[in-house]
N, CA, C and O of each residue as an XYZ file, in Angstrom:
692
protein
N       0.840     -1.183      0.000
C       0.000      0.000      0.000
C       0.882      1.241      0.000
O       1.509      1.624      0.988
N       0.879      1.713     -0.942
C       1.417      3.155     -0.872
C       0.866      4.189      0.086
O      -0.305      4.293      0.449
N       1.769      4.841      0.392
C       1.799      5.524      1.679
C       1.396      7.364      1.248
O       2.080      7.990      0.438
N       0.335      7.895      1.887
C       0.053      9.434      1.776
C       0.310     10.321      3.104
O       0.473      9.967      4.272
N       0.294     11.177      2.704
C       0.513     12.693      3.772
C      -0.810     12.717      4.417
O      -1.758     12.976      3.677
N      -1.036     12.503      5.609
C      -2.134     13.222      6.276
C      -1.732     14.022      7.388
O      -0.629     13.978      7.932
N      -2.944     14.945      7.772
C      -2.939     16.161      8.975
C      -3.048     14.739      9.990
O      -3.840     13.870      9.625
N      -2.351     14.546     11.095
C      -3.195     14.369     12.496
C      -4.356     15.114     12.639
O      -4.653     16.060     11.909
N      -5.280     14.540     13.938
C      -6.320     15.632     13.934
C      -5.905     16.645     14.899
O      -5.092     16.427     15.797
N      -6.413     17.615     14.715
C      -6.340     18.775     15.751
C      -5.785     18.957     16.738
O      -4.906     19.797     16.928
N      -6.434     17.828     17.871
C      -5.847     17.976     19.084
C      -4.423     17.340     19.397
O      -3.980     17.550     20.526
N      -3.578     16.503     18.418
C      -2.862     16.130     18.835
C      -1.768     16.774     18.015
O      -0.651     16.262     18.090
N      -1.963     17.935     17.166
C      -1.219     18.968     16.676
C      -0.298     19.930     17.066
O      -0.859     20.869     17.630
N       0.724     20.031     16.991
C       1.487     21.739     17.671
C       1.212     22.452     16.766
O       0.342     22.304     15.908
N       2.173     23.522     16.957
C       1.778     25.002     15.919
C       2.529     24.975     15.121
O       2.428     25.772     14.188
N       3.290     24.302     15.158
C       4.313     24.358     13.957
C       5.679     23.502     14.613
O       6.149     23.760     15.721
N       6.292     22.263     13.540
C       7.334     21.574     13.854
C       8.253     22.119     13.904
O       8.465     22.911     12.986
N       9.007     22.019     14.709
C      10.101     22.608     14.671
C      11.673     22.242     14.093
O      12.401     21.411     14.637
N      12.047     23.044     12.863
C      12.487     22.373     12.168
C      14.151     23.012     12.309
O      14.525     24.182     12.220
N      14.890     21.850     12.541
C      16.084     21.691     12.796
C      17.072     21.805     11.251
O      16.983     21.023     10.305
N      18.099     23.142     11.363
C      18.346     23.534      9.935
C      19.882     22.689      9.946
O      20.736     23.209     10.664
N      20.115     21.956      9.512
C      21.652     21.318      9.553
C      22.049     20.810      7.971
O      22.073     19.654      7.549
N      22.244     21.622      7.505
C      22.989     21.146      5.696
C      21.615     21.094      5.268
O      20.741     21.961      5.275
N      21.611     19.809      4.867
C      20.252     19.106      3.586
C      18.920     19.366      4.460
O      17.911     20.008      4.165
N      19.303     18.542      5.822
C      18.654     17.741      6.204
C      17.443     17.900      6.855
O      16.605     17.010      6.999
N      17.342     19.256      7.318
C      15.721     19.441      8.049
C      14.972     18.532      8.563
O      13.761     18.399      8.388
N      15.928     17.654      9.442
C      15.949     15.920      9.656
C      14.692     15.265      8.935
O      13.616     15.095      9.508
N      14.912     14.966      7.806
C      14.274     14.165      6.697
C      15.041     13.185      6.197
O      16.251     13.144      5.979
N      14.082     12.311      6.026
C      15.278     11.028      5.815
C      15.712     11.234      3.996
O      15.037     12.065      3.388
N      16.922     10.399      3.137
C      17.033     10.661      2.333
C      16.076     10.307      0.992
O      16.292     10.742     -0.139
N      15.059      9.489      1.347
C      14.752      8.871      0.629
C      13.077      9.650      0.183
O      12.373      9.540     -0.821
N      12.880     10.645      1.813
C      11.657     11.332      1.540
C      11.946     12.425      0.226
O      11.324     12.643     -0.813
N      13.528     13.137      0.964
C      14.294     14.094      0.149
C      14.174     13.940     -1.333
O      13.774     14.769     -2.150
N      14.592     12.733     -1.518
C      14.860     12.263     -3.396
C      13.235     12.143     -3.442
O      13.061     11.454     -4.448
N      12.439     12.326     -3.107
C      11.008     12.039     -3.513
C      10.220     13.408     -3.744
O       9.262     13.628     -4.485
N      10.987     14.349     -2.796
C       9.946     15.887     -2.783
C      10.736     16.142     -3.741
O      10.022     16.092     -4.743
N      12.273     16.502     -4.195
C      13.490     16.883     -5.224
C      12.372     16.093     -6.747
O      12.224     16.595     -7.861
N      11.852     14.956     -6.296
C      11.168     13.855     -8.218
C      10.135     14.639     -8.089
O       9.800     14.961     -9.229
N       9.176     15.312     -7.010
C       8.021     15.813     -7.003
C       8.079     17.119     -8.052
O       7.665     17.284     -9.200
N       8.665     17.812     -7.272
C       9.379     19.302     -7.847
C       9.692     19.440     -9.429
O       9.197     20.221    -10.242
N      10.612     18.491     -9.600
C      11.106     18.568    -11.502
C       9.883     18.324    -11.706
O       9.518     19.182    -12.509
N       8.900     17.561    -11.418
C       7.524     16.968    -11.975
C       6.605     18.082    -12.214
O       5.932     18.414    -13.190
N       6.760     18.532    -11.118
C       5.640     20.013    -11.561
C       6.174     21.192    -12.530
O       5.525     21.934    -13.266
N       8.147     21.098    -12.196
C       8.247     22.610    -13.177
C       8.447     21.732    -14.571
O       8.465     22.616    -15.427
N       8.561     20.834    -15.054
C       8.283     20.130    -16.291
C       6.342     20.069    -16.486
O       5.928     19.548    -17.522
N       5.658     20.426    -15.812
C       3.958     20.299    -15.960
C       3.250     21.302    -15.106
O       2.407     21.063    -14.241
N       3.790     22.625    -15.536
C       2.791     23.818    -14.267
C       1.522     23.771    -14.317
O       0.875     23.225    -15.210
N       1.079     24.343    -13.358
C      -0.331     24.203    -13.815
C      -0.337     25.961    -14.863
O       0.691     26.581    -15.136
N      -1.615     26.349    -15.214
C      -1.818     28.025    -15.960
C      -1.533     28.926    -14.735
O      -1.154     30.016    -15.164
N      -1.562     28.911    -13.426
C      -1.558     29.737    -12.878
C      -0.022     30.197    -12.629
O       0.525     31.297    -12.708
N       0.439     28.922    -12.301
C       1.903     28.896    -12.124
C       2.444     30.067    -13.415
O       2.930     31.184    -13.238
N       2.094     29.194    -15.019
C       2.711     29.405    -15.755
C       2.914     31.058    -15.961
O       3.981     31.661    -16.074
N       1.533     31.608    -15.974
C       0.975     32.927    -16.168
C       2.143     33.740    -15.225
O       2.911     34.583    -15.687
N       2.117     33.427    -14.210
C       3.173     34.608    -13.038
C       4.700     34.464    -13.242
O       5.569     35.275    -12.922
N       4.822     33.428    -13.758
C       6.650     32.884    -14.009
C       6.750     33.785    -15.448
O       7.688     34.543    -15.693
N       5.551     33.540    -16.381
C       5.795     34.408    -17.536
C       5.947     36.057    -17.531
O       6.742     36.758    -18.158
N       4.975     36.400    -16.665
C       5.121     38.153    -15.915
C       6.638     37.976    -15.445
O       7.267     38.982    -15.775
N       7.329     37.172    -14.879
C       8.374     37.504    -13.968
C       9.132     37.488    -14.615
O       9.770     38.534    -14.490
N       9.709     36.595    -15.665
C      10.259     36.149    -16.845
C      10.749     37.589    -17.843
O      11.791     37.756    -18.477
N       9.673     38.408    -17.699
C       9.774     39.879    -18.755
C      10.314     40.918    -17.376
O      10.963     41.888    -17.768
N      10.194     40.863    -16.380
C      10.617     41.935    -15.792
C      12.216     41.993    -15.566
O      12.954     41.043    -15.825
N      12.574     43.004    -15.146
C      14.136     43.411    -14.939
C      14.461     43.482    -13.358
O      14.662     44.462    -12.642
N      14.442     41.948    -13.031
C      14.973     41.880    -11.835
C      15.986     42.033    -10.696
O      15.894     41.825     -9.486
N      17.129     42.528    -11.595
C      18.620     42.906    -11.533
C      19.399     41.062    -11.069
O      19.659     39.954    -11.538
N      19.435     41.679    -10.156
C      20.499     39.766     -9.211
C      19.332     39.500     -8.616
O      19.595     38.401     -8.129
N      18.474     39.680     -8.380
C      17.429     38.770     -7.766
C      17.016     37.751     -8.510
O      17.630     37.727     -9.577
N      16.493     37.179     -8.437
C      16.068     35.685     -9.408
C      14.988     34.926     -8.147
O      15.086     34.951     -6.920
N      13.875     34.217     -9.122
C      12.857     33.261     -8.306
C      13.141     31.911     -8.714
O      13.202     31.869     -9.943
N      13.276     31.152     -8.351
C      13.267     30.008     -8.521
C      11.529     29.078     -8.513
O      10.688     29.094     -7.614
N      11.481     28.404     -9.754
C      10.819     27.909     -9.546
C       9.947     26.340     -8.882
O      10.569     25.289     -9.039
N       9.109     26.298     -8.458
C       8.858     25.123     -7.522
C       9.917     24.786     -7.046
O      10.510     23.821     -7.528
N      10.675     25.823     -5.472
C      11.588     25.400     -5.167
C      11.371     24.543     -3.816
O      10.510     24.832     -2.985
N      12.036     23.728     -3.729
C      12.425     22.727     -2.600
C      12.965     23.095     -1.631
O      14.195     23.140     -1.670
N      12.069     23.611     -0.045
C      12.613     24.342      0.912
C      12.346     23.515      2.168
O      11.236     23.576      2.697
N      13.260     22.786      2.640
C      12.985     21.733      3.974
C      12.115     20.421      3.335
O      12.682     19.775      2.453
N      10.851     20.042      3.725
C      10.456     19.443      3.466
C       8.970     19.459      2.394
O       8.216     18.562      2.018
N       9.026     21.258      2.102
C       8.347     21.998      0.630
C       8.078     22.130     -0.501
O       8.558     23.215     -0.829
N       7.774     21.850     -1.021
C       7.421     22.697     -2.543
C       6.852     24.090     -2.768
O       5.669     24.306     -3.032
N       7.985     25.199     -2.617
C       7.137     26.232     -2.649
C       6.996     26.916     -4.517
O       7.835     26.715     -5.395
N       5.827     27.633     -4.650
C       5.841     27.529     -6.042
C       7.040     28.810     -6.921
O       7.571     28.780     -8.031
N       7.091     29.854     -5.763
C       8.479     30.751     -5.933
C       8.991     30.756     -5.102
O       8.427     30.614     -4.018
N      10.947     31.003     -5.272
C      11.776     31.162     -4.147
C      12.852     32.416     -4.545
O      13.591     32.416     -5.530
N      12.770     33.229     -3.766
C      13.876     34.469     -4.264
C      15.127     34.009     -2.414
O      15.147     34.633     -1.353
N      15.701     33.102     -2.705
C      16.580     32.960     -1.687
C      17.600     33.834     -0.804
O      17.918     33.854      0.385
N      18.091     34.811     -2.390
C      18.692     36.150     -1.855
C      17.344     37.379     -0.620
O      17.382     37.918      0.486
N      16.603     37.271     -1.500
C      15.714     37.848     -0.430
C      14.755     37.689      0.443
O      13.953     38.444      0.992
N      15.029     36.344      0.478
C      14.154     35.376      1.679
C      13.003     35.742      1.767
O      12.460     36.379      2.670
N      12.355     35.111      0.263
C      10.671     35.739      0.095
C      10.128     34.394     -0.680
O      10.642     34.169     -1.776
N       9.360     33.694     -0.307
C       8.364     32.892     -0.982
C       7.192     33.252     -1.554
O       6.270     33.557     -0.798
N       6.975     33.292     -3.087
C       5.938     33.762     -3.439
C       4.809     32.089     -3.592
O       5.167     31.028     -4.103
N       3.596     32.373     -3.026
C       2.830     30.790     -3.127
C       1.567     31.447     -3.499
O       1.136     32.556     -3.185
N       0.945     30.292     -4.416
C      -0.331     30.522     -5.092
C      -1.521     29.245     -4.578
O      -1.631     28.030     -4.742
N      -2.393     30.481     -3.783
C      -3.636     29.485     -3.594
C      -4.366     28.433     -4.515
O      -4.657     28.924     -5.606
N      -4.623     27.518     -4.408
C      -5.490     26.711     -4.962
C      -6.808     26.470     -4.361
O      -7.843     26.176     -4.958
N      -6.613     26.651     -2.951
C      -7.463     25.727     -1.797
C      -7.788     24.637     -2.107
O      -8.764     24.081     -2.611
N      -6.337     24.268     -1.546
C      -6.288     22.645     -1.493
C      -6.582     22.439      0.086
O      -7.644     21.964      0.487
N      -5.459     22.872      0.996
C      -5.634     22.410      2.559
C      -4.963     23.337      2.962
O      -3.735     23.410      2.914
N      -6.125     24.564      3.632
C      -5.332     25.515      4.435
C      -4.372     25.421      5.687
O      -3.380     26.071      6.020
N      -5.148     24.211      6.331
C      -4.407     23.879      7.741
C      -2.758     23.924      7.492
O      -1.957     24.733      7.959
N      -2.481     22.666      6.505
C      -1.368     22.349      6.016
C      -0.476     23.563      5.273
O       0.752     23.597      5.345
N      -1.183     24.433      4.635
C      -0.934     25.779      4.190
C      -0.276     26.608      5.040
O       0.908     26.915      4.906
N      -1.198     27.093      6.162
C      -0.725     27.404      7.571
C       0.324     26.941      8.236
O       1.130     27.789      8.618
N       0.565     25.662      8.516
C       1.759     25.148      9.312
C       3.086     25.265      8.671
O       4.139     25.485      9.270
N       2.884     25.031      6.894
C       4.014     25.340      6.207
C       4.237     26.345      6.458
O       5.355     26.528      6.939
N       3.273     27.623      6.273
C       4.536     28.858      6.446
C       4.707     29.401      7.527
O       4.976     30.585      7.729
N       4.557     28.545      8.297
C       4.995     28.797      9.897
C       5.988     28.020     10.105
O       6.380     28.264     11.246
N       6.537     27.316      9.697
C       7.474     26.697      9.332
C       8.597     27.548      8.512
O       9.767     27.602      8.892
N       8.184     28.111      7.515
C       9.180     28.979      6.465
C       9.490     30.352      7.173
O      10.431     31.130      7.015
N       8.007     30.412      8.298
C       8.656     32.104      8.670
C       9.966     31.897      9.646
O      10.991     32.576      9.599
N       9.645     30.598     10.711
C      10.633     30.295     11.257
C      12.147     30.228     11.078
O      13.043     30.424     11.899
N      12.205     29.842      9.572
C      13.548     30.004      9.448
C      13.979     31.085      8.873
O      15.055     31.272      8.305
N      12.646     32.165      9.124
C      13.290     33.634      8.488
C      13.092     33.516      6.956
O      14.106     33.768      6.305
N      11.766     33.117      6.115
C      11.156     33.413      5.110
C      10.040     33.794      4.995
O       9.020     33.201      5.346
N      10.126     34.745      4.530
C       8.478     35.866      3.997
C       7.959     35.197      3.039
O       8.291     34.996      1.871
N       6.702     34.727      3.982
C       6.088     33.622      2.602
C       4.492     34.855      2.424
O       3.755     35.361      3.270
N       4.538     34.936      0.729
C       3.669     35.807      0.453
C       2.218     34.987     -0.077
O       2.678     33.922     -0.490
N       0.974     34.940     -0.244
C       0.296     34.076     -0.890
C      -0.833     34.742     -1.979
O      -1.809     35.392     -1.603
N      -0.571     34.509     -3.125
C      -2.265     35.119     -3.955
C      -2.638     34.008     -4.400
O      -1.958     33.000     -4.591
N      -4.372     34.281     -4.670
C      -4.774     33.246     -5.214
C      -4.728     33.084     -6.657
O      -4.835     34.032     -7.435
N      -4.525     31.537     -7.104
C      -4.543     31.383     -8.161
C      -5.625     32.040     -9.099
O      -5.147     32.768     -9.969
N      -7.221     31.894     -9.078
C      -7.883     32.366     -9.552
C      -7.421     33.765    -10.083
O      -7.402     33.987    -11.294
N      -7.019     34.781     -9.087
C      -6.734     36.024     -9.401
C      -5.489     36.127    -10.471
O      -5.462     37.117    -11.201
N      -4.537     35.206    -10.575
C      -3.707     35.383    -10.776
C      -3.916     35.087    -12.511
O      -3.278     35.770    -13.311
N      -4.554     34.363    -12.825
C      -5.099     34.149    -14.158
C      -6.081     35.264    -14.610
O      -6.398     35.496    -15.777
N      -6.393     35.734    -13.810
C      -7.333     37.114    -14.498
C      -6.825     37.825    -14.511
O      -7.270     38.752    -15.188
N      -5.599     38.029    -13.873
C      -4.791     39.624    -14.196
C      -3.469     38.935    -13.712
O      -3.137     39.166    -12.549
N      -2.707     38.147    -14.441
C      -0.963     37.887    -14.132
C       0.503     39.712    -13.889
O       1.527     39.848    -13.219
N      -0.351     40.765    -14.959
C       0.142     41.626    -14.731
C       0.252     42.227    -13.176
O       1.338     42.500    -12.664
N      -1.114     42.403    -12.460
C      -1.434     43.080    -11.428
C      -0.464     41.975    -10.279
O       0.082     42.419     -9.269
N      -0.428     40.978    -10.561
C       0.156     39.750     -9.826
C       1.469     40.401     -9.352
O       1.720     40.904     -8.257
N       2.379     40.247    -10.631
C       3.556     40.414    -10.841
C       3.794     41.553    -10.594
O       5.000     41.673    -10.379
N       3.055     42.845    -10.474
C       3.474     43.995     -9.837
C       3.244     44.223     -8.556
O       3.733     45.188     -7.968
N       2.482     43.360     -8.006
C       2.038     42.555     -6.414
C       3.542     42.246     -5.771
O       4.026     42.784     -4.775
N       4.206     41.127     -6.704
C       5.396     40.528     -6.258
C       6.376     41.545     -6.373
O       7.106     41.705     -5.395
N       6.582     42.427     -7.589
C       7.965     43.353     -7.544
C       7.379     44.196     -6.359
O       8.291     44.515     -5.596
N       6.144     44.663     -5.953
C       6.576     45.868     -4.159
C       6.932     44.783     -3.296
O       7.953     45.025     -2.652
N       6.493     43.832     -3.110
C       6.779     43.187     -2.393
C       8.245     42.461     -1.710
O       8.550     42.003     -0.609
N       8.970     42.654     -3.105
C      10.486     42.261     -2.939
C      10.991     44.042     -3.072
O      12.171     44.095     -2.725
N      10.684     44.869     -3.297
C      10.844     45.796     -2.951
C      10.766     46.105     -1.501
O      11.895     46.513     -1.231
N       9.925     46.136     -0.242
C       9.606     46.016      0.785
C      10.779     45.239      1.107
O      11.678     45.895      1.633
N      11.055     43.709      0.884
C      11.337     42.537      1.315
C      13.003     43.418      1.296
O      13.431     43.864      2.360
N      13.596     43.537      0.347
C      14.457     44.797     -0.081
C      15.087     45.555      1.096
O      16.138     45.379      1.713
N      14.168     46.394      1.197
C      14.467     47.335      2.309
C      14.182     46.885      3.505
O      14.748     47.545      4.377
N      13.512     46.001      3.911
C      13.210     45.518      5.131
C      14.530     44.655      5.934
O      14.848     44.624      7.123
N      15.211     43.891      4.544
C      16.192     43.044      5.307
C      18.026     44.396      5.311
O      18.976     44.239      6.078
N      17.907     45.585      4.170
C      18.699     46.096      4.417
C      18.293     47.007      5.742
O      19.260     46.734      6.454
N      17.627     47.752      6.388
C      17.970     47.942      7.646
C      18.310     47.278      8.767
O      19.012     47.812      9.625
N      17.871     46.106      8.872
C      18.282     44.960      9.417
C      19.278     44.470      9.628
O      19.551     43.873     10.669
N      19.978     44.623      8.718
C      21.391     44.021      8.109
C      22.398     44.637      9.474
O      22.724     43.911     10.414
N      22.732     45.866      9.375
C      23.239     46.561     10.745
C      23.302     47.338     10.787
O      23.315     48.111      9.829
N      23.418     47.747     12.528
C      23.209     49.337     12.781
C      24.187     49.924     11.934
O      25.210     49.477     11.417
N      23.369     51.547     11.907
C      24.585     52.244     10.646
C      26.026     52.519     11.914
O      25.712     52.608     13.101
N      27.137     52.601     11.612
C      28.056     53.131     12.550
C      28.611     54.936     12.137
O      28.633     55.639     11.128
N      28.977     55.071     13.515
C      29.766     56.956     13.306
C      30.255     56.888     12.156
O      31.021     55.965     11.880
N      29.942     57.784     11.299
C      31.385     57.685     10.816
C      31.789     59.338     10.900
O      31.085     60.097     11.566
N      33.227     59.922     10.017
C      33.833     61.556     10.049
C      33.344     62.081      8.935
O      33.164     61.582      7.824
N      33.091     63.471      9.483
C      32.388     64.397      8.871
C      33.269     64.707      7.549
O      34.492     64.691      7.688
N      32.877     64.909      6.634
C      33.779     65.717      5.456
C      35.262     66.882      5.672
O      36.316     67.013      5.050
N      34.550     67.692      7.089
C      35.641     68.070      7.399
C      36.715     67.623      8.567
O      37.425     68.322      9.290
N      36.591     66.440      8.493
C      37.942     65.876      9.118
C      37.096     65.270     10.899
O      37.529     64.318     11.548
N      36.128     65.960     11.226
C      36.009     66.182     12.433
C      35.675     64.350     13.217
O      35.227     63.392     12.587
N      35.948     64.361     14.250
C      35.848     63.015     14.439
C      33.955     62.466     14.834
O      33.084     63.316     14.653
N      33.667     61.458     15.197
C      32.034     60.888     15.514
C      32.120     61.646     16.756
O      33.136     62.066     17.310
N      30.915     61.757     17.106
C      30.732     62.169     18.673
C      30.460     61.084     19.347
O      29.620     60.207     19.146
N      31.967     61.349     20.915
C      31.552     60.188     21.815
C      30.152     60.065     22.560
O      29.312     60.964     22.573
N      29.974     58.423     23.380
C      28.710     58.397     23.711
C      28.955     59.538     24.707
O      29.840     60.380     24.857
N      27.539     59.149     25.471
C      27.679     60.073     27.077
C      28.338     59.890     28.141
O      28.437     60.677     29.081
N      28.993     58.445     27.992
C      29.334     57.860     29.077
C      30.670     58.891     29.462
O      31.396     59.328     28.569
N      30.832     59.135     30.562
C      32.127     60.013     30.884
C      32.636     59.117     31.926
O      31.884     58.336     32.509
N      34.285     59.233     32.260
C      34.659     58.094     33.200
C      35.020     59.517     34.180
O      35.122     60.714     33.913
N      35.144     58.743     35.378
C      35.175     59.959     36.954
C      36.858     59.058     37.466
O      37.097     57.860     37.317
N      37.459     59.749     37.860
C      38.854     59.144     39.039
C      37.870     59.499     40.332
O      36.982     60.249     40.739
N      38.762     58.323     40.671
C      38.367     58.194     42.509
C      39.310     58.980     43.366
O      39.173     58.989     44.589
């Protein structure tokens, strides 16, 4: 009998697994790994229109070094975009299983990914509006992780003059 993915029910659920980041492994065994990796080529060799429609918007824009990857493989995921440099998942509703929806990107925020979601439907009626959805968004994503990055430090004025020390003043005894 071949074996499927199910939710536990409810009550015997946490909020999210907690997922241990070490190389590959997001402790998954190798054999699940080589199976989500056959899943993945399977879908970006057979998108569905919704997929196709937003990869084609993204495809024409001028992304500079950013790049999405498609149906990328993140822990134990399939997410349907991955911009890795800017730690942003773009995912397209189907409503298949929100629960499972939910725990994944509680899972992805955990390791510090902005998982974004539109629905497919929408995304086939207007792929443009989509894709200009996703460029503010990595725009945001953008500026959000460069302040982050680190505090700005002193630096000298143009004319030579040095940073100003803190307040701290030292006293002799």
């Amino acid at each position: 009998m071949k074996k499927t993915l199910t939710l536990r029910p409810v009550g015997e659920r946490a909020e999210a697994p907690k997922i241990q980041k070490k190389g590959r492994g997001w402790a998954i065994s190798g054999s699940r790994l080589d199976a989500i990796h056959e899943r993945a080529r399977q879908l970006r060799r057979e998108p569905d229109e919704a997929h196709l429609a937003l990869a084609d918007e993204l495809a024409k824009e001028d992304l500079g070094k950013y790049k999405f990857k498609r149906y990328a493989v993140i822990g134990s995921a399939i997410v349907d975009f991955a911009s890795q440099s800017l730690k942003l998942v773009v995912a397209l509703d189907r409503g298949d299983a929100p629960e499972l929806e939910r725990r994944r990107d509680a899972s992805l925020a955990e390791v510090g990914l902005k998982v974004i979601r539109y629905d497919a439907a929408e995304v086939l009626g207007d792929p443009e509006g989509a894709c200009a959805a996703v460029l503010r968004e990595m725009k945001a994503r953008y500026d959000e992780l460069r302040a982050a990055s680190r505090p700005q430090r002193p630096s000298y004025s143009r004319s030579g003059a040095r940073p100003q020390r803190s307040t701290y003043s030292r006293t002799r005894d």
